[in-house]
KEKE-3310 file (N, C-alpha, C; in steps of 0.2 Angstrom, whole numbers, plus 5000, padded with zeros to 4 digits):
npx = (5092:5078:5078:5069:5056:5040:5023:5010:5003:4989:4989:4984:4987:4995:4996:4982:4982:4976:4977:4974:4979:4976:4962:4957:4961:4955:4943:4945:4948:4935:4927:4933:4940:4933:4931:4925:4930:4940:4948:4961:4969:4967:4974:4988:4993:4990:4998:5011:5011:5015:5026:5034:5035:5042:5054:5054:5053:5046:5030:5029:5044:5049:5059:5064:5074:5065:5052:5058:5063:5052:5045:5051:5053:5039:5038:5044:5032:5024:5021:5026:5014:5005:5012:5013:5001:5002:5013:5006:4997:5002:5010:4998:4994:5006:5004:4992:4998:5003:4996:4986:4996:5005:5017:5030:5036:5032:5033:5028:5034:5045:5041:5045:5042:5037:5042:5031:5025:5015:5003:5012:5016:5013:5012:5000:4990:4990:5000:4997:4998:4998:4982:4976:4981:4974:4960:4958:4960:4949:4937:4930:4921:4912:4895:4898:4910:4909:4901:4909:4922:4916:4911:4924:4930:4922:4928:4940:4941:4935:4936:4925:4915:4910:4896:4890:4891:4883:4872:4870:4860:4849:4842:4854:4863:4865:4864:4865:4869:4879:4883:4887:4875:4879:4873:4877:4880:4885:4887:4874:4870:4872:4881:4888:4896:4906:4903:4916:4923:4929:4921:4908:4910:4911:4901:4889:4892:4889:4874:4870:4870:4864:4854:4837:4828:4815:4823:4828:4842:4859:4868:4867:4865:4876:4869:4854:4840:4845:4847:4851:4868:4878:4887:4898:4902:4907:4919:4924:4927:4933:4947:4949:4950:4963:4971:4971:4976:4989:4993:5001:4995:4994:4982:4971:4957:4942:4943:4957:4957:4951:4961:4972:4966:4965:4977:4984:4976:4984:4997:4995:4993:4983:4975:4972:4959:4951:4953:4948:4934:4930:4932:4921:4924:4924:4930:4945:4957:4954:4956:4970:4974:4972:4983:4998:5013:5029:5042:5054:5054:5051:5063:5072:5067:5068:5082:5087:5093:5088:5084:5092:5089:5076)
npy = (5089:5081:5062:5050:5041:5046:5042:5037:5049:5044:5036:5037:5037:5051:5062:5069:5081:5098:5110:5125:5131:5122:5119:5131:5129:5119:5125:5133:5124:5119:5130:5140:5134:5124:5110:5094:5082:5081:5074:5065:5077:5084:5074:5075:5088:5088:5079:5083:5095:5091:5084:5095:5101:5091:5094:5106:5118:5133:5135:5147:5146:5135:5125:5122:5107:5104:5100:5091:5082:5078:5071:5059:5051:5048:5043:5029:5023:5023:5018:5023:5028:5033:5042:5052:5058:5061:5068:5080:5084:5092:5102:5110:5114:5121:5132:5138:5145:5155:5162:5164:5171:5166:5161:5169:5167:5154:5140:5128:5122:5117:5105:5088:5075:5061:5054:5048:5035:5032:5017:5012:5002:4990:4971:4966:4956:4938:4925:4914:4899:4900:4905:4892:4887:4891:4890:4877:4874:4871:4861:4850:4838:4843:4852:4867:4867:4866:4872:4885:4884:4886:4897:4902:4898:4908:4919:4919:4913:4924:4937:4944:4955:4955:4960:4956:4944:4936:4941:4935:4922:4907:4906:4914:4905:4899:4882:4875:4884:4888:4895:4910:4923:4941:4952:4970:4979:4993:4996:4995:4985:4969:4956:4945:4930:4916:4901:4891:4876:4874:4882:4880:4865:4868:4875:4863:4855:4863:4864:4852:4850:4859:4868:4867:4877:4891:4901:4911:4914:4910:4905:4902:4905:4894:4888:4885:4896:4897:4908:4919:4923:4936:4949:4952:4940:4933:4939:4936:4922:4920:4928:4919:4907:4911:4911:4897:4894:4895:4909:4922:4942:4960:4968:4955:4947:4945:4954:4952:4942:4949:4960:4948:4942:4955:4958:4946:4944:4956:4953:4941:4949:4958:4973:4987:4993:4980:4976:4984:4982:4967:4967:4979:4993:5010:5019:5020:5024:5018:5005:5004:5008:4994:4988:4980:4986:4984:4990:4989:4980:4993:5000:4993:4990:5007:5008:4999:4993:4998:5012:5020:5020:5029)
npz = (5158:5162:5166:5167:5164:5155:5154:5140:5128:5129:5138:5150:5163:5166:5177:5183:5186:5187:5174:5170:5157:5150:5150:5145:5132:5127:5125:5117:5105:5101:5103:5094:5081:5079:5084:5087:5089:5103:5111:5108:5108:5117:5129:5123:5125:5138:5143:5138:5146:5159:5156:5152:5167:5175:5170:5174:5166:5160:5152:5143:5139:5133:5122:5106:5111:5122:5115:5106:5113:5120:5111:5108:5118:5118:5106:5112:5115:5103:5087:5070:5064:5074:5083:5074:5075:5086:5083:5076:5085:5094:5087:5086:5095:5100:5089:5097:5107:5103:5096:5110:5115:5125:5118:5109:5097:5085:5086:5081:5068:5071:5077:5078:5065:5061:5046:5033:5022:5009:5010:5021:5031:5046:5040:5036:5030:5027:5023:5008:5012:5024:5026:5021:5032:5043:5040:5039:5052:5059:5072:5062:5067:5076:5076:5076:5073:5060:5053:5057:5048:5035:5035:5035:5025:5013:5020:5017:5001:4997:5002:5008:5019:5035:5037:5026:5026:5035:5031:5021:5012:5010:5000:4990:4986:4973:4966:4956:4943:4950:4955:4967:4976:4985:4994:4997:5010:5009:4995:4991:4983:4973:4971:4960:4962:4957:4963:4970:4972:4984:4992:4991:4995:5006:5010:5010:5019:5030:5030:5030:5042:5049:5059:5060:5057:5054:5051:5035:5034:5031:5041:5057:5076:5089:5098:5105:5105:5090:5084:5070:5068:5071:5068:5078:5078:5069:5069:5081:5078:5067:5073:5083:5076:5069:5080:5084:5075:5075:5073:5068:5068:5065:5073:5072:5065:5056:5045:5042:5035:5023:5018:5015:5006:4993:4990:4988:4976:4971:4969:4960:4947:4947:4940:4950:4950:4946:4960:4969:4962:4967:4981:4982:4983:4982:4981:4975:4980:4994:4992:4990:5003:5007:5002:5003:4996:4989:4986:4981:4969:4960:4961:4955:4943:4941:4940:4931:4915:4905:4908:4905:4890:4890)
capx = (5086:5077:5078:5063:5049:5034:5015:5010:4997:4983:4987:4978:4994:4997:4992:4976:4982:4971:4979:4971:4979:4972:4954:4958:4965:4950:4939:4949:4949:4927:4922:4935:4943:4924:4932:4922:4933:4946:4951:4969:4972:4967:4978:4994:4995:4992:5005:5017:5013:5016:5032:5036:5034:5046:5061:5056:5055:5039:5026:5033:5049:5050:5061:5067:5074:5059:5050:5064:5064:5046:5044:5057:5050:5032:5041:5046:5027:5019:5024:5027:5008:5003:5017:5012:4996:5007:5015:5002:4993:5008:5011:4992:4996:5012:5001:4989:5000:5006:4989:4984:5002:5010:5024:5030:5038:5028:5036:5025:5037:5051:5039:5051:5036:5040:5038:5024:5023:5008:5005:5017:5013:5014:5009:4992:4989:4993:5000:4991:4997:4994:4978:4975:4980:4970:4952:4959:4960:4943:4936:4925:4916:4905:4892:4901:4916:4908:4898:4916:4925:4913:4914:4931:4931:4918:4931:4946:4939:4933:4937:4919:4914:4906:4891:4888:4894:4878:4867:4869:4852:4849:4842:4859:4867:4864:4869:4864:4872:4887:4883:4885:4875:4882:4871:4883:4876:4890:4887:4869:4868:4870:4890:4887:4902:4907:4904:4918:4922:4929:4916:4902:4907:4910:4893:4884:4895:4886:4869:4866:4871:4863:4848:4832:4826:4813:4826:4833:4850:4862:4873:4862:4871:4877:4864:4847:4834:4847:4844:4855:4873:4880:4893:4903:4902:4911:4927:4926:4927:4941:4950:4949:4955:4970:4974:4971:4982:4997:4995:5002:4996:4991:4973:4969:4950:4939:4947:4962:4959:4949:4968:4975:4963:4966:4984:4983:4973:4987:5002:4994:4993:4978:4972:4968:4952:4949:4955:4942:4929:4932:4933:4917:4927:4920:4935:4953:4963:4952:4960:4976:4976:4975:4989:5008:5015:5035:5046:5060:5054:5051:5067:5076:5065:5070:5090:5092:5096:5085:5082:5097:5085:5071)
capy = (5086:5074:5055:5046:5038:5048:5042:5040:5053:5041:5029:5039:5037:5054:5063:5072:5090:5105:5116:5132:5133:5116:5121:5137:5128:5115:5130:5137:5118:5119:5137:5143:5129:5120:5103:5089:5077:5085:5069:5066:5085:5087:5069:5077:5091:5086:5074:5088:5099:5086:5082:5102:5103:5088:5095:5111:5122:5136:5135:5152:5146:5129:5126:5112:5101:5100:5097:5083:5075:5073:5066:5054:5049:5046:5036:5023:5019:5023:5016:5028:5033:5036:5045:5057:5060:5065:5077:5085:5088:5096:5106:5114:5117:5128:5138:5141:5148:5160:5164:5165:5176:5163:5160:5175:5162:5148:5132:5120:5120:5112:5098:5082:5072:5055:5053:5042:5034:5029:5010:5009:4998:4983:4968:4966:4951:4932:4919:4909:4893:4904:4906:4886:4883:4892:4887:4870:4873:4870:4853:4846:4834:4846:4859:4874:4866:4864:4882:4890:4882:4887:4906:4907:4899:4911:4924:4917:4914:4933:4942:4946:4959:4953:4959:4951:4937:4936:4943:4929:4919:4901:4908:4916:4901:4895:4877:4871:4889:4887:4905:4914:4931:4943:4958:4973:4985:4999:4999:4994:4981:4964:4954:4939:4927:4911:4897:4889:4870:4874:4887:4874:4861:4870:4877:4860:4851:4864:4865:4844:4849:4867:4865:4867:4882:4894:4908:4911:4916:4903:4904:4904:4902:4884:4886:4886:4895:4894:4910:4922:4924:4944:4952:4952:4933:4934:4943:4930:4916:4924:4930:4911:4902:4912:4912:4892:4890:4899:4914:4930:4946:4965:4968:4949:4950:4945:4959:4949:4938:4954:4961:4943:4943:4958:4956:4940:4947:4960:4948:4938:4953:4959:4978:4990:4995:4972:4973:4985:4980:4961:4972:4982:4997:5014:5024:5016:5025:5013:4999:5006:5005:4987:4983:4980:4987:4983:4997:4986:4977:4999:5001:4987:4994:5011:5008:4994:4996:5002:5016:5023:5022:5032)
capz = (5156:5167:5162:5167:5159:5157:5152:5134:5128:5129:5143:5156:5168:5168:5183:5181:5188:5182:5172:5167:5150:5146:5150:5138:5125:5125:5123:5108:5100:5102:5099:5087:5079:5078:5084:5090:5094:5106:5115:5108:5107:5126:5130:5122:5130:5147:5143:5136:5151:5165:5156:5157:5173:5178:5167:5177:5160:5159:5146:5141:5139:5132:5113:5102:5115:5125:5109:5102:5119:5122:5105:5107:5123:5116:5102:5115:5117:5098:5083:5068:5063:5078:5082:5068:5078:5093:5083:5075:5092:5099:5082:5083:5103:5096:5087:5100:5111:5098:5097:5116:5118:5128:5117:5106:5092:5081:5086:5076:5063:5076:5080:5075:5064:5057:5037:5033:5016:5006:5011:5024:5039:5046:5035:5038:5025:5027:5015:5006:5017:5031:5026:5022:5040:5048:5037:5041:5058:5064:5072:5058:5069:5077:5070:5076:5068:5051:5051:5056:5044:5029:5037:5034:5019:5013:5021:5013:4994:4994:5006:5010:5025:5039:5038:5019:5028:5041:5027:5015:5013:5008:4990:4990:4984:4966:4966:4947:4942:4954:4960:4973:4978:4987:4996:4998:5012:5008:4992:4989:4976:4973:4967:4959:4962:4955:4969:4970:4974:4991:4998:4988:4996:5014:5014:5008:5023:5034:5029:5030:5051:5051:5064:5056:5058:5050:5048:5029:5034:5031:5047:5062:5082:5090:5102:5104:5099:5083:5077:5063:5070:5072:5066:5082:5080:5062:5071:5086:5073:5062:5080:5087:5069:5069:5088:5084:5071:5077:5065:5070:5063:5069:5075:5070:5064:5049:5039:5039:5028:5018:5015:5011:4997:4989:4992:4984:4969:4969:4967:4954:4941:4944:4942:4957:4949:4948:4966:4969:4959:4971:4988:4983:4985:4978:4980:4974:4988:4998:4990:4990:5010:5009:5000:5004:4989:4991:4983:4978:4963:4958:4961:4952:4937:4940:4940:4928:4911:4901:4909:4898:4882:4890)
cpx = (5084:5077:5072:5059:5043:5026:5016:5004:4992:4986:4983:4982:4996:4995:4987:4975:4980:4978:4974:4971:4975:4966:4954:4959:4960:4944:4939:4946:4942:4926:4927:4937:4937:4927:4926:4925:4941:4952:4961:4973:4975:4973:4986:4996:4996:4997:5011:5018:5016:5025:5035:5036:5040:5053:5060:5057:5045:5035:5028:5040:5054:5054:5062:5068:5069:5055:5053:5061:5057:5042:5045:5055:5043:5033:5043:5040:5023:5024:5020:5019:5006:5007:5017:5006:4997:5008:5010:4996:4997:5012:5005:4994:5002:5008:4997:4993:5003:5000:4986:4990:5007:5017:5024:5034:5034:5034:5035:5029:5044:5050:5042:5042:5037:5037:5037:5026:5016:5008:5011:5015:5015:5011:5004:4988:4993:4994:4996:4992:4996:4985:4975:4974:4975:4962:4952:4961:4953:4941:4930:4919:4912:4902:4895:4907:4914:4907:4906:4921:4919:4912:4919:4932:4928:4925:4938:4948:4938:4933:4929:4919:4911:4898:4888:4888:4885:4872:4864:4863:4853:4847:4847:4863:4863:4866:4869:4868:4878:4888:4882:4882:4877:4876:4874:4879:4878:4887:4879:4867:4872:4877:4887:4893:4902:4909:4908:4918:4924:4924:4909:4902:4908:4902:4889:4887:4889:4878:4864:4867:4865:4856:4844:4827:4821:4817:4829:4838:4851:4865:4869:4871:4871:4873:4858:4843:4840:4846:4851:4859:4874:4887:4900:4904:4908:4918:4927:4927:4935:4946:4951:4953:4963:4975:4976:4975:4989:4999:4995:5000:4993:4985:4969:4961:4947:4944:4951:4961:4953:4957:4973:4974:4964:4974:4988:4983:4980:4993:5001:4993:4987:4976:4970:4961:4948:4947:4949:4936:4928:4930:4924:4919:4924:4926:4942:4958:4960:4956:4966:4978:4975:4978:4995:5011:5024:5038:5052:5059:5056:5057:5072:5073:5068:5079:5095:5093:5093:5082:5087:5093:5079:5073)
cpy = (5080:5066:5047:5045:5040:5043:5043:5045:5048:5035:5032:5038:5045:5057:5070:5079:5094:5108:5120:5132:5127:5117:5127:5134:5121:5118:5132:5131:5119:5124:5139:5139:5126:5112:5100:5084:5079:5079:5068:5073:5086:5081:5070:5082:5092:5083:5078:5094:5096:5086:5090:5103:5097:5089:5103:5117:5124:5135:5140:5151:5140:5130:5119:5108:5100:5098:5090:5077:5070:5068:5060:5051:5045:5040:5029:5018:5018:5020:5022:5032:5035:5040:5053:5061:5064:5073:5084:5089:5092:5103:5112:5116:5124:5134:5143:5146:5155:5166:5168:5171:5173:5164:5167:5174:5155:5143:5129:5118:5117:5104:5092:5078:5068:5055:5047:5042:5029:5021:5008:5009:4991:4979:4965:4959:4944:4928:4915:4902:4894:4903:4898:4884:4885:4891:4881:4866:4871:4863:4851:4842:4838:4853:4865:4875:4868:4872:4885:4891:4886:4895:4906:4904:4904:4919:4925:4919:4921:4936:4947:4949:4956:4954:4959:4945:4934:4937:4937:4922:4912:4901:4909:4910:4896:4889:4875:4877:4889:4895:4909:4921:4934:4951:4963:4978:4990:5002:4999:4990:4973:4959:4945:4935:4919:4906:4891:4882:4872:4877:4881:4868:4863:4872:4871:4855:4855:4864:4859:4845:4855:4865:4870:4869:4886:4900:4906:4912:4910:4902:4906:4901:4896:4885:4890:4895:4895:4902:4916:4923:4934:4945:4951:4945:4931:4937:4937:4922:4917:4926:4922:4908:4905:4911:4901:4890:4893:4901:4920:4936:4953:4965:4960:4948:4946:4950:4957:4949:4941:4955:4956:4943:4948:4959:4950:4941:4953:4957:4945:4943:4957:4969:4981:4990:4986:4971:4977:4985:4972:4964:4976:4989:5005:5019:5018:5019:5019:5008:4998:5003:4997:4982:4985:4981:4988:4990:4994:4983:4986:5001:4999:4990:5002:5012:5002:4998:5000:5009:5022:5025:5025:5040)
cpz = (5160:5162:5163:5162:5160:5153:5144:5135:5131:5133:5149:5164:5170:5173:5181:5186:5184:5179:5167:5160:5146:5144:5143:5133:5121:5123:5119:5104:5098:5099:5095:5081:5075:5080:5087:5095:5096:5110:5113:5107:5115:5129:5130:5123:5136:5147:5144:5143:5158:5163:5155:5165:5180:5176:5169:5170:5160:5152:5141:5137:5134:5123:5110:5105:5118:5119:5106:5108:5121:5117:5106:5115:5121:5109:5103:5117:5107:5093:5074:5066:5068:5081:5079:5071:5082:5092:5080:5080:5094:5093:5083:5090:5102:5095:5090:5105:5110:5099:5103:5118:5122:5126:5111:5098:5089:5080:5083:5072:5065:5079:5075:5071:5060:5051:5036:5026:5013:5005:5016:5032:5040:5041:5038:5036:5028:5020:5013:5010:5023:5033:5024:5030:5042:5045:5039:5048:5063:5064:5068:5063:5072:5074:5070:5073:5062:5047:5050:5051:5037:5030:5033:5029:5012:5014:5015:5006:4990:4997:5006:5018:5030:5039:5031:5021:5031:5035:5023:5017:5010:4998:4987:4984:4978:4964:4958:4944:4945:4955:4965:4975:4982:4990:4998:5000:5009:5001:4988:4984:4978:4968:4967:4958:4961:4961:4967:4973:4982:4995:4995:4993:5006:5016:5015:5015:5030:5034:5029:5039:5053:5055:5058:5058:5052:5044:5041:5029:5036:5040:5052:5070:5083:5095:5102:5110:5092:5082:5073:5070:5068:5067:5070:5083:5075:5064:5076:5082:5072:5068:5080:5083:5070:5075:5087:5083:5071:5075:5068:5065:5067:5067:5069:5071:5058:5044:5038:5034:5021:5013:5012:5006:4995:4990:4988:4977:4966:4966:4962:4948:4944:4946:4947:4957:4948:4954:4970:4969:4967:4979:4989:4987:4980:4975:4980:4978:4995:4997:4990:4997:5012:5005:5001:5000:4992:4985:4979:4970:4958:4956:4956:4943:4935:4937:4935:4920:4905:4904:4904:4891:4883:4888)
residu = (UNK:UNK:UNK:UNK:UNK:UNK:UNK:UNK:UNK:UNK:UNK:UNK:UNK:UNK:UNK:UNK:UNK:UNK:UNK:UNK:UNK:UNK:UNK:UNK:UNK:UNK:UNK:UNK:UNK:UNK:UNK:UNK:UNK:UNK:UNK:UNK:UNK:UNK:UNK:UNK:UNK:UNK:UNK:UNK:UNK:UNK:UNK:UNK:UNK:UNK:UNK:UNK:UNK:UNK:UNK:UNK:UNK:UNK:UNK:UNK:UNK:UNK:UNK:UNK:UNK:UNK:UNK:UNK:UNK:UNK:UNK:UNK:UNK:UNK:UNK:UNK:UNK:UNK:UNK:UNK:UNK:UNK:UNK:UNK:UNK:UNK:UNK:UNK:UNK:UNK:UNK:UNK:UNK:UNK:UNK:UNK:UNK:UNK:UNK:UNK:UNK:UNK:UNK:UNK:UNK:UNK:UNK:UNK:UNK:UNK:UNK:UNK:UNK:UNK:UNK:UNK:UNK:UNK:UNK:UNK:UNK:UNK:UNK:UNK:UNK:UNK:UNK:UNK:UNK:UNK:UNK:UNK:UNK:UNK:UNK:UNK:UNK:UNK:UNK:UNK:UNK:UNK:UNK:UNK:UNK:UNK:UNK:UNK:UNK:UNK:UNK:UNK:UNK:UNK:UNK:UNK:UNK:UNK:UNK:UNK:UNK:UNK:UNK:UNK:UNK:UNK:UNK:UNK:UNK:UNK:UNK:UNK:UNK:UNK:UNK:UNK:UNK:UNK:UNK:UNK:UNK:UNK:UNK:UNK:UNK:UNK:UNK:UNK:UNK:UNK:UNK:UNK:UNK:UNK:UNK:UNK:UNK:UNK:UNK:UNK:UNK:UNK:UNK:UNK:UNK:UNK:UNK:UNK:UNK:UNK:UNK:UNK:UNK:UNK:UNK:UNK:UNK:UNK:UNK:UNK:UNK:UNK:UNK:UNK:UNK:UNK:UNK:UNK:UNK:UNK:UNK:UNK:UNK:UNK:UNK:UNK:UNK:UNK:UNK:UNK:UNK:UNK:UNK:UNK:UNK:UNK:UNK:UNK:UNK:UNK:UNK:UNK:UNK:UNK:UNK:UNK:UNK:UNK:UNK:UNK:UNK:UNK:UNK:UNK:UNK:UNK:UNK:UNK:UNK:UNK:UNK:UNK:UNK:UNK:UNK:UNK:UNK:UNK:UNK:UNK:UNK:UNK:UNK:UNK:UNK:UNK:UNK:UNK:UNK:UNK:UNK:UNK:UNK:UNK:UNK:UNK:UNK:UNK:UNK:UNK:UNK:UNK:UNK:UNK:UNK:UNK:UNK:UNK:UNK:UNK)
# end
């Protein structure tokens, strides 16, 4: 078995030789199968054939060690869910071959396929001093400081979407009522939230600097003409702070500090269907995916002593 390093599916390293059966098996994916998107189908098999062809072993011919080995190779680059993706390209390819005639045995069920669990990933979420620093990372003394700062407080507080974010209008903010509105494209309607003194007194910091402009969106750009800020500016903000404040996290984004807050809400008691309802969530398996649910407390309940008196 050769011992080299091959390409992952998707780095595009592979070497881009025809193979016929590929062409066939992109035709299958399309007309009979009805795919759309074939891309990481076609990706991981060019992979898998490239990496036959350097261990000298026929498409015809190939068993569970090529199978194990090129998993376990591809494992050097993914990390488990995607990984999962791998296998299941390489399981539906099996089948085709069975299909086509090539192979005369249904390998699919030899592809090695890492077990996933529900909620299991990196942590996505920051702590709550994490989440301090980084609001309190921007420089006050100028206007793009103050706006940012009142963004991510805004993100922090509620874990508001970005484009609620960019939405929110100067009517929005109820000061004698101490209310904030909320427009929720997803869901279509309208969360009234209780303005707190730190986003109260972030917005009123921004709004004595805010250039002074016709537009009713709160948050306009730091340069002229001034007008309503984007969505892609709401990530470049939330990216920068964190980068700022020396806070490490995967795919570092607005949505961060989405998953901190319902993470947050999760730790302090609160109900999925609260954590939901907070999220603007329609479906509670959504909500599920943004929380770190640890197994060990489960456990410690499952094993202690009362479980004797059930």
């Amino acid at each position: 078995m050769a011992t080299k390093s091959y390409p992952s599916c998707s780095s595009g390293l592979a070497p881009k030789r025809r193979y016929p059966l590929l062409s066939k098996y992109l035709r299958f994916m399309k007309e009979v199968r009805g795919m759309r998107r074939t891309t990481p189908h076609v990706n991981t098999v060019r992979c898998f054939l490239v990496y036959l062809d350097a261990v000298e072993v026929p498409v015809n011919s190939f068993g569970k060690a090529e199978l194990d080995a090129f998993i376990v190779e591809q494992a050097t680059f993914y990390k488990k869910r995607t990984l999962c993706g791998v296998a299941g390209c390489l399981r539906a390819f099996c089948r085709y071959l069975v299909v086509a005639g090539i192979q005369e045995a249904d390998l699919s069920a030899l592809v090695t396929r890492p077990r996933m669990f529900r909620c299991e990933r990196d942590p996505r979420h920051l702590k709550s001093h994490e989440v301090e620093r980084v609001v309190n990372s921007q420089d006050v003394g100028t206007t793009t400081g103050i706006r940012n700062k009142a963004i991510l407080a805004l993100l922090a507080v509620y874990g508001l979407r970005s484009s609620e974010i960019i939405d929110l209008r100067l009517d929005d903010v109820q000061w004698r009522r101490r209310v904030l509105y909320v427009h929720r494209r997803k869901c279509d309607d309208a969360l009234e939230l209780p303005l707190t003194a730190q986003v109260g007194k972030a917005l009123l910091e921004y709004l004595r600097v805010r250039p002074r402009r016709a537009w009713r969106q709160i948050f306009l750009s730091a340069r002229s003409p001034h007008r309503p800020i984007r969505r892609s500016a709401i990530y470049e903000i939330a990216k920068g702070a964190l980068a700022r404040a020396d806070v490490h996290v995967p795919h570092p984004g607005a949505h961060t500090f989405r998953y901190s807050h319902a993470q947050a809400l999760f730790e302090a008691g609160s109900s999925l269907h609260e954590i939901a309802s907070s999220l603007g969530h329609s479906d509670i398996r959504t909500t599920v995916g943004y929380l770190q649910i640890s197994v060990h407390p489960l456990r410690e309940v499952a094993l202690n002593d009362g479980e004797d008196m059930a």
